[in-house]
N, C-alpha and C positions, 0 to 999 in steps of 0.2 A: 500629449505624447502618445506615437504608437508603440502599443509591446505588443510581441509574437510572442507565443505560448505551442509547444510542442504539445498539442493536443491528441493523441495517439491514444493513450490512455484513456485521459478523459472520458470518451466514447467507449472504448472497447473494454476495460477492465470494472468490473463491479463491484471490488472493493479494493482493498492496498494504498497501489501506487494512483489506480483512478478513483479513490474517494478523495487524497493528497490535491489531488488536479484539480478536482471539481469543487471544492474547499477552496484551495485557494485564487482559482476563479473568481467564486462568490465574494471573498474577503474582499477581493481587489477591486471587483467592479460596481460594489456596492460603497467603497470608501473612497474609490479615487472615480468617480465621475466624470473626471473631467479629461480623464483617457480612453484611450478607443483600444479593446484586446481582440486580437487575431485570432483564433483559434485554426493552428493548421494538421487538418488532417485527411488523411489518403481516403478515406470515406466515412459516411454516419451511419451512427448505430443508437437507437434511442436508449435513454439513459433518463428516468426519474428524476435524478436527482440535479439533469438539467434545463430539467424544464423552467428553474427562474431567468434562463435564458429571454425567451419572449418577450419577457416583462422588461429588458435591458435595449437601449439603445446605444450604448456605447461596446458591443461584443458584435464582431461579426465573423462568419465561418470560411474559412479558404481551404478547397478543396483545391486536385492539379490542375493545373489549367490547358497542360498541351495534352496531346492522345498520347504521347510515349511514356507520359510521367504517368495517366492513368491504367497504362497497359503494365509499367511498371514499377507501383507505389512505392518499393521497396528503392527504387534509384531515386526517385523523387524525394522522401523524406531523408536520404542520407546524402547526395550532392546538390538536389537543384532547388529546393525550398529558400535557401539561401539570397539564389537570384531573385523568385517570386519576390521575396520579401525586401528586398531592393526595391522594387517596383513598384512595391505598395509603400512604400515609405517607412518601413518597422526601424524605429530606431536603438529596443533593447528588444532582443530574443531570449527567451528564459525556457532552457531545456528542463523538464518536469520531473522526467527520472532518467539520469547516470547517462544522458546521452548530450550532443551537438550536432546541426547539420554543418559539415564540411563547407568552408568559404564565408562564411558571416565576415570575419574580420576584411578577405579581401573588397566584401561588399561594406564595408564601415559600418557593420554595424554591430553594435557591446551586445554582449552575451551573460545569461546570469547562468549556471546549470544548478540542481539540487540532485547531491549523492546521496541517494537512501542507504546504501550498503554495499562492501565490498567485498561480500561473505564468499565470491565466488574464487577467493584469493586466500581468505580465512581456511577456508574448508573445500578445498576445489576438488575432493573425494566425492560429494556432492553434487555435482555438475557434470555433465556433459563435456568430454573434450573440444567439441567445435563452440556448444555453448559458451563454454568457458574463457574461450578463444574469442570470441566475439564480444561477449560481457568487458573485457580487458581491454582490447582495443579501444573500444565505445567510450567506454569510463576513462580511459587514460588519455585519449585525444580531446577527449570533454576537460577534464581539469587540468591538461596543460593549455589550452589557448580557450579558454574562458576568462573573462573580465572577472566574475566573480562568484565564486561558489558558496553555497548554500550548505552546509552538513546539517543535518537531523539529530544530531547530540554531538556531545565533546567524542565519543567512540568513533563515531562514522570519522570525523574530523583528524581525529590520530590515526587513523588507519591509511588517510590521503595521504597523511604525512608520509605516515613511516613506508608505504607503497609505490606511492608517485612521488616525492621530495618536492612536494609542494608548499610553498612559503605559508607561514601560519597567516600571516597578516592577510592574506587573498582568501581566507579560508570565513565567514560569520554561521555561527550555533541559530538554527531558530528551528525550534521545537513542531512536532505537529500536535494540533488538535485533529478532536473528532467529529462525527457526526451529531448535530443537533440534537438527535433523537434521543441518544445516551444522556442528555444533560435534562430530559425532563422526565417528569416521574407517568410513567402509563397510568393509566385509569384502573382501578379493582377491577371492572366488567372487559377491559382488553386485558389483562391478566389471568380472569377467567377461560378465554374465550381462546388465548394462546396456550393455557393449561392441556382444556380438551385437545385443541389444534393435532397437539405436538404428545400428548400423553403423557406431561411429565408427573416426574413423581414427586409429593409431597414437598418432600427434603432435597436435597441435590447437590452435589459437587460442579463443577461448569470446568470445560475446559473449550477453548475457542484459535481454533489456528490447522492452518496446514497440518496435515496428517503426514509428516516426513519425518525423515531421522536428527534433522538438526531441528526441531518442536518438542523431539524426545517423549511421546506420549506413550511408549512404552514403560518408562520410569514410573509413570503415573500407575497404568494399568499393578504393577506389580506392589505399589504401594497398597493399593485395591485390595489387593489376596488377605492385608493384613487390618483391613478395615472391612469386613462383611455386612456392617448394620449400614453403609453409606453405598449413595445412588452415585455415578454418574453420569452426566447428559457430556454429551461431545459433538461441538459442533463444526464439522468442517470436510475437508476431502482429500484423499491422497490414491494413492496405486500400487508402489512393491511394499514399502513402510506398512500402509494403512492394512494389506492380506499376512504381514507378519505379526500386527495388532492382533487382527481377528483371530489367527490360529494361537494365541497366548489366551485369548480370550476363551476359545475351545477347549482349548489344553487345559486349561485350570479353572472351567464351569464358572468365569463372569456372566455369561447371557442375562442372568435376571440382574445384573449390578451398572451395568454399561448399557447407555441408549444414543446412539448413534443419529444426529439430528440433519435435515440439507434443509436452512434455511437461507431465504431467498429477499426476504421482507427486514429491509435495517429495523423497522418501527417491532417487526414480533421478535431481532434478537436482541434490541433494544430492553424488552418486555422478560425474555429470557435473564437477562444479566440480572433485572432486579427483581427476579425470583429466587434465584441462587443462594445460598448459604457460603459460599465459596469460590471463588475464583484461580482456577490455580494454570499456571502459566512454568512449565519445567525446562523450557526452552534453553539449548547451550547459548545460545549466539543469536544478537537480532542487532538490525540499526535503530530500530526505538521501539517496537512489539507493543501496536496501539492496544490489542486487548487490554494491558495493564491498565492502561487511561480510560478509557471504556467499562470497566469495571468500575473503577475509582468514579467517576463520573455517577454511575449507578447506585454508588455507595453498596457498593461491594466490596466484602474484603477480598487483598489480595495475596496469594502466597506466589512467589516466584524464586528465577535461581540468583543464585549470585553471581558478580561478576559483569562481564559484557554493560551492555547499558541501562540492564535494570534497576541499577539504585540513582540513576537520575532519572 
C-alpha cells in the first residue's frame, strides 16, 4: 500500500506537532514494512530525529516537481499535492496536524487527518484574527471531507463534535506517545554533566511549555512568592506573556528562585525531567499537553490543572 504523509512538520517543527510526525513515521515504517510512505514536503530541513530515515527502504521524500509549485510552496501543499499524489499512486493520504490538501477525494484517493486541537475556537482571544481565520478553514475543510479522523483524546474529539457537527462514529481516540528518550533512565555522569551544563540547582521545581497565557506560567510564578525555600527551572519560550513573566518576576525579587532554561537537545531535557522533584504543568486548556506523559514517563511526579484533558 502507498500512504502520503503531510510531512510539513516533520522537517520543520522540532518538537509538538513534528515529534507527533516523526513518531509516527517511525511506528508505521518500522511495523508495516510492507508499505511504502511518501513524505510530502515543499522542502528539507535536517531533523535528528530522522535520521532512521536512511536505514529505511520503504520511506521516500517528494518534493514539488513543477517550477510554479516550487516558486510557490504554499499553492502547492494546499491545491496541487493532491494531483502529485495521483500520479504517484498514494492511496491513503494522512494529513499530520488539522489540515488536507484540497482534491484527494476528486483524485480517489482516502484521507485520514489527525486534530491535535481546536483551541483557536476555545480561546480565539489567543490568536490572531487572520490566523484564526485560517486555522478554521483548514481544520473544518479537513474534517468535513476526510475519510477518517484521528482526535488525540476524548476532548479534542468533543470539541469536533460540538464545532463541526461531525458524526462520532468517523471520529477514533488514539493517544500520543513520546519520545524514546523520556522512557529511559540517563546515566548519573549525563546527569552530572547536564547539572553543570544548565546550572541547575540541587532541588527543583520543572515547568515545560510554551511561555503564553493559555500555559498560565504566571499562576505558577505567584505560587512562587509563597514558597521561598523552592527553585524553579523553566523550560521553554514566548514574547508578550513571557516579558509579563519577567516583570512579576522583578516586581517581587524571584531572580534567584526562577531559572530560565533554552533547551535544544531532547536527551539533556530528557535528563532534566529526571532530576526534578516536580513537574507542574498549570495550563488552562491543551489537546493532550505531552509534558504530563514526559514527566510520568521519567517518573516524575506530576501536579496539573483540572479539567480540559488532563485527567486522561
Amino acid at each position: 500500500m502507498n500512504i502520503g504523509y503531510d510531512a510539513k512538520r516533520m522537517f520543520h517543527n522540532s518538537s509538538g506537532l513534528g515529534n507527533y510526525s516523526r513518531t509516527m513515521l517511525k511506528i508505521m515504517a518500522s511495523t508495516r514494512t510492507n508499505f511504502n510512505f511518501n513524505l510530502y514536503t515543499t522542502k528539507l530541513k535536517k531533523q535528528e530525529d530522522l535520521s532512521f530515515i536512511e536505514s529505511k527502504n520503504n520511506i521516500s521524500i517528494k518534493t514539488p516537481s513543477s517550477t510554479l509549485a516550487k516558486l510557490l510552496p504554499f499553492l502547492w501543499r494546499t491545491f496541487l499535492v493532491s494531483k502529485q499524489a495521483k500520479k504517484q499512486a498514494i492511496e491513503i493520504y494522512h494529513g499530520l496536524s488539522n489540515e488536507l490538501p484540497f482534491g484527494l477525494k476528486k483524485n480517489s484517493i482516502k484521507s485520514v487527518v489527525t486534530i491535535h486541537d481546536l483551541i483557536f475556537l476555545r480561546a480565539p482571544e489567543q490568536y490572531a484574527p487572520t490566523d484564526r481565520i485560517i486555522y478554521n478553514i483548514k481544520s473544518k475543510y479537513a474534517c468535513k471531507n476526510a475519510d477518517k479522523i484521528i482526535a488525540i483524546s476524548e476532548q479534542t474529539k468533543n470539541d469536533i463534535i460540538h464545532f463541526y457537527g461531525i458524526d462520532p462514529k468517523k471520529i477514533e481516540i488514539i493517544y500520543q506517545t513520546c519520545h524514546q528518550a523520556f522512557k529511559k533512565e540517563a546515566s548519573k555522569s549525563l546527569k552530572n554533566s547536564i547539572k553543570e551544563k544548565y546550572k541547575l540547582p540541587k532541588k527543583f521545581l520543572l515547568y515545560v511549555g510554551s511561555i503564553n497565557e493559555r500555559k498560565n506560567l504566571l499562576t505558577l510564578l505567584k505560587a512562587l512568592r509563597e514558597l521561598p525555600e523552592h527553585q524553579l527551572v523553566v523550560v521553554g519560550r514566548g514574547s508578550s506573556y513571557k516579558l509579563k513573566c519577567d516583570r512579576f518576576i522583578y516586581s517581587h525579587q524571584l531572580h534567584s528562585q526562577v531559572h530560565f532554561l533554552n533547551v535544544t537537545e531532547t536527551k539533556d531535557l530528557a535528563a532534566i525531567y529526571q532530576m526534578a522533584n516536580i513537574m507542574i504543568y498549570p495550563s488552562f486548556f491543551e489537546g493532550f499537553g505531552i509534558p504530563i506523559i514526559e514527566a510520568l514517563y521519567s517518573k516524575t511526579p506530576v501536579i496539573t490543572s483540572k479539567g480540559s484533558c488532563f485527567a486522561e
